[in-house]
C-alpha positions, 0 to 999 in steps of 0.5 A, a space after each residue: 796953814 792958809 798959806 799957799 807953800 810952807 817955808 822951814 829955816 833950819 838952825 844949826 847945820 851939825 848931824 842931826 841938821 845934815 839929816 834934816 837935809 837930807 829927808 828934804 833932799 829925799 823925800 820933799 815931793 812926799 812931804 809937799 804931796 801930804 800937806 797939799 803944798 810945796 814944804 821947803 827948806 828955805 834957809 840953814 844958818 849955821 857959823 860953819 857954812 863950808 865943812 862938807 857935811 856929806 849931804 848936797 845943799 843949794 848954797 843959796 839957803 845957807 847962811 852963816 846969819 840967824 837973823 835970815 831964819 829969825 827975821 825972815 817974814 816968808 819963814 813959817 817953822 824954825 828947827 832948832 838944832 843947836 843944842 845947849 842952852 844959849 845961844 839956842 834959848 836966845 833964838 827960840 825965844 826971837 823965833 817965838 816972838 817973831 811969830 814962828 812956830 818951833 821945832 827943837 831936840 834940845 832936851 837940855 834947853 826943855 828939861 832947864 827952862 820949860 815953863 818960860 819955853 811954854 810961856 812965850 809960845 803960848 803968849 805969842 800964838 805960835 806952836 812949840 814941838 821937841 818930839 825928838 827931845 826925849 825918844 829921838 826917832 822914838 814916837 814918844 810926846 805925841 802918844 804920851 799927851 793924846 793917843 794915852 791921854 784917857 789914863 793916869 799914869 801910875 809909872 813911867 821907865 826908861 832906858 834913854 841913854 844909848 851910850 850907856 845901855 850901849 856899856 852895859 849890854 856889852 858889859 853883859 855879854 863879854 864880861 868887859 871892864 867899863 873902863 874897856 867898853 868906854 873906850 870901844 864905845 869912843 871909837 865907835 863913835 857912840 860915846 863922846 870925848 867926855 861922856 860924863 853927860 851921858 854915863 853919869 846920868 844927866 841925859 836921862 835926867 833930862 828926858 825925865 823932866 820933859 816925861 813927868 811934865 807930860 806924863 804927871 803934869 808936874 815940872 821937877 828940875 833936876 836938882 830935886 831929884 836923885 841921879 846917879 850914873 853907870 861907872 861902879 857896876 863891874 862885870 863881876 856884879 852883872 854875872 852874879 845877878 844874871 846867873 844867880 838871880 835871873 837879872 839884868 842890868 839897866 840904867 833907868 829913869 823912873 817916874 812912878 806914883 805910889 800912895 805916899 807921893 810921886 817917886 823920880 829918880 835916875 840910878 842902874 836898876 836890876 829888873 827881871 830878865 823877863 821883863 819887857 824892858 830887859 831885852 832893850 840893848 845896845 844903843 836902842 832906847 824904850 819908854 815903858 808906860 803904865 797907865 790906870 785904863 791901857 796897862 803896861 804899853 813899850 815905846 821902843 826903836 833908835 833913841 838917838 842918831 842922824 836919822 832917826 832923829 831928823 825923822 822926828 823933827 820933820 814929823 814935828 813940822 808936819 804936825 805944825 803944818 796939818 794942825 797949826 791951831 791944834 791946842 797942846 797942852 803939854 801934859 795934865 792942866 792940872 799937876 796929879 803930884 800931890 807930894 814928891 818923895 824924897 830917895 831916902 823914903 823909897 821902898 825897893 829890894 837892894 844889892 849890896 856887894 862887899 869885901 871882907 875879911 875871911 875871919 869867923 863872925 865877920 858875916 854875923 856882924 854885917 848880918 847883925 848890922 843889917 837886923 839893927 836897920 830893920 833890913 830883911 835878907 833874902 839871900 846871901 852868897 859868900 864865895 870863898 877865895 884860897 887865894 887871899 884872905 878877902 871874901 866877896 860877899 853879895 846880900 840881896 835885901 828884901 823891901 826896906 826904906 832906902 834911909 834904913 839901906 844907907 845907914 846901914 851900908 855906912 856902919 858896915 864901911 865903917 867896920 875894919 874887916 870890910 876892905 872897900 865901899 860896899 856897892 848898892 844897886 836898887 831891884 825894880 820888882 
């Protein structure tokens, strides 16, 4: 930038606002002596301007008026941190227009309304940057648009709810209900009051938006693709699979391209326990990238948090700074899916988990069910209990189509002698 000092306004003074402050507080004579000129954090609008947030700030800067950030010539980059979609869409979209260029972690805002995001920062020259949207202090958008753009990308993975990969390492490693680890994780101050967001999948689904734009060059609302959360996996399947066949559980979100078109999705997925990102555990996130020319590449580090991402949108804003005209172009110029795949048409090897009656031929009609659907067994486990009439039983499939695994799953339901809803869990090979 030619100006002689940069000015931030900072929107929405909450957690990750008080961190912004707080790298300002600490570390302003870094940032300054990086760019070549005074960074200044010159206003903070937020309704709330007396709730002591544990950070010192000059009250002068504080305002409870957006209109002093959104309306303020001497203001270069505006954060917003407001989360949501308004007012924080109404606000960025007046940033923009007034000629300012955007910092934002509001993956909900980018994952809803990308293209008229985009569009206006294009139609008014100014830069739009959300680094902390997807990997929080994770280094993620910048390396996935530039340091890897030599590649196609083939797949991308990721564990991207801290909350719910938080449940299921303590699920795994202390045999605790969900229900339990929910309520440890509430105390604890990593789940929130209605967790719905997080354990049902939507957070990650949103984050995946935002990478298959990026990675693929295609835009995928959410609503066109499967997502599927946390709160049927029970201690019992996690033991079976990490003591019988060497796996751990994840929630993931996959992009993956194969010949037939491109696969998105979001579900729990057992992977091999010696696969990289199945030493990813508690709050900690990971992107794991296959590109045609680099291979198998791991992002990993604090996905979420006060700190780690303010440090992310301030390191947006100096990337503003060092190259304000720098073109972005968000991903491929032109989209690489050719065709998108509906769930019912993947390929996977499956766990299924059910409960029947310890009758003779029960096994042979639930194996016969399976034939019928073309599905290929590769194991089955029944483990006999004296103390009841029930048997839990656990089928790991081959690779079949998912349409073949579903209908076949819903005639099993059907039969009198399973007692419950069978359970199904996809296998990334």
């Amino acid at each position: 930038m030619s100006k002689s000092e940069i000015n931030i306004g900072l929107i929405g003074f909450g957690t990750i606002g008080a961190g912004v402050v707080e790298i300002f507080n600490k570390n302003q004579d870094i940032l300054s002596k990086k760019c070549g000129k005074p960074v200044n954090l010159r206003k903070v609008a937020d309704l709330d301007i007396t709730t002591d947030r544990g950070v010192k700030i000059d009250e002068n800067i504080l305002t409870a008026d957006v209109n002093d950030v959104l309306e303020n010539d001497d203001i270069d980059i505006v954060i917003e941190l407001v989360g949501g979609y308004e007012p924080a869409k109404t606000f960025v979209l007046k940033a923009m227009k007034n000629g300012k260029h955007v910092v934002s972690a509001n993956k909900a805002l980018i994952a809803k309304h990308w293209e008229e995001l985009i569009n206006t920062a294009d139609e008014n020259n100014v830069r739009f940057s959300f680094e902390a949207s997807v990997g929080g202090g994770i280094p993620v958008l910048q390396p996935l648009n530039e340091c890897l753009s030599a590649n196609r990308f083939e797949a991308i993975y990721g564990i991207m709810n801290g909350t719910a990969n938080y449940i299921l390492t303590k699920m795994s490693e202390e045999g605790l209900k969900f229900e339990d680890v929910l309520k440890e994780a509430q105390d604890k101050g990593y789940a929130e009051a209605d967790p719905t967001f997080d354990i049902e999948g939507h957070d990650t689904a949103q984050k995946l938006i935002v990478l298959t734009k990026l990675g693929f060059g295609e835009y995928i609302p959410q609503e066109k693709f499967h997502v599927e959360g946390i709160t049927k996996i029970t201690p019992e399947d996690i033991e079976f699979a990490k003591n019988e066949l060497n796996y751990v559980i994840k929630l993931l979100g996959i992009a993956k391209q194969t010949n037939d078109g491109l696969e998105i999705r979001v579900h729990p997925t057992f992977i091999k326990n010696d696969h990289l990102l199945a030493s990813v555990n508690d709050v900690f996130n990971a992107i794991y990238l296959i590109g045609d020319f680099v291979g198998p590449v791991m992002l990993y580090g604090q996905g979420a948090g006060r700190m780690a991402t303010a440090s992310a949108v301030v390191g947006d804003c100096l990337d503003i700074i060092f190259n304000e005209n720098k073109r972005i172009s968000y991903g491929p110029v032109e989209s690489q899916v050719k065709s998108m795949k509906n769930i019912d048409d993947i390929i996977s090897k499956y766990y299924i988990s059910l409960t029947a009656v310890d009758e003779p031929g029960v096994l042979q009609t639930i194996t016969g069910t399976l034939n019928k659907n073309d599905i290929s067994i590769e194991s089955i486990t029944q483990k006999t209990n004296i103390d009841s009439e029930s048997v839990p039983i656990i089928i790991v499939t081959h690779e079949t189509e998912e349409k073949n695994i579903q209908q076949a799953i819903q005639k099993i339901n059907e039969l009198k002698e399973v007692e419950e809803e069978s359970k199904l869990i996809r296998i990334l090979e």
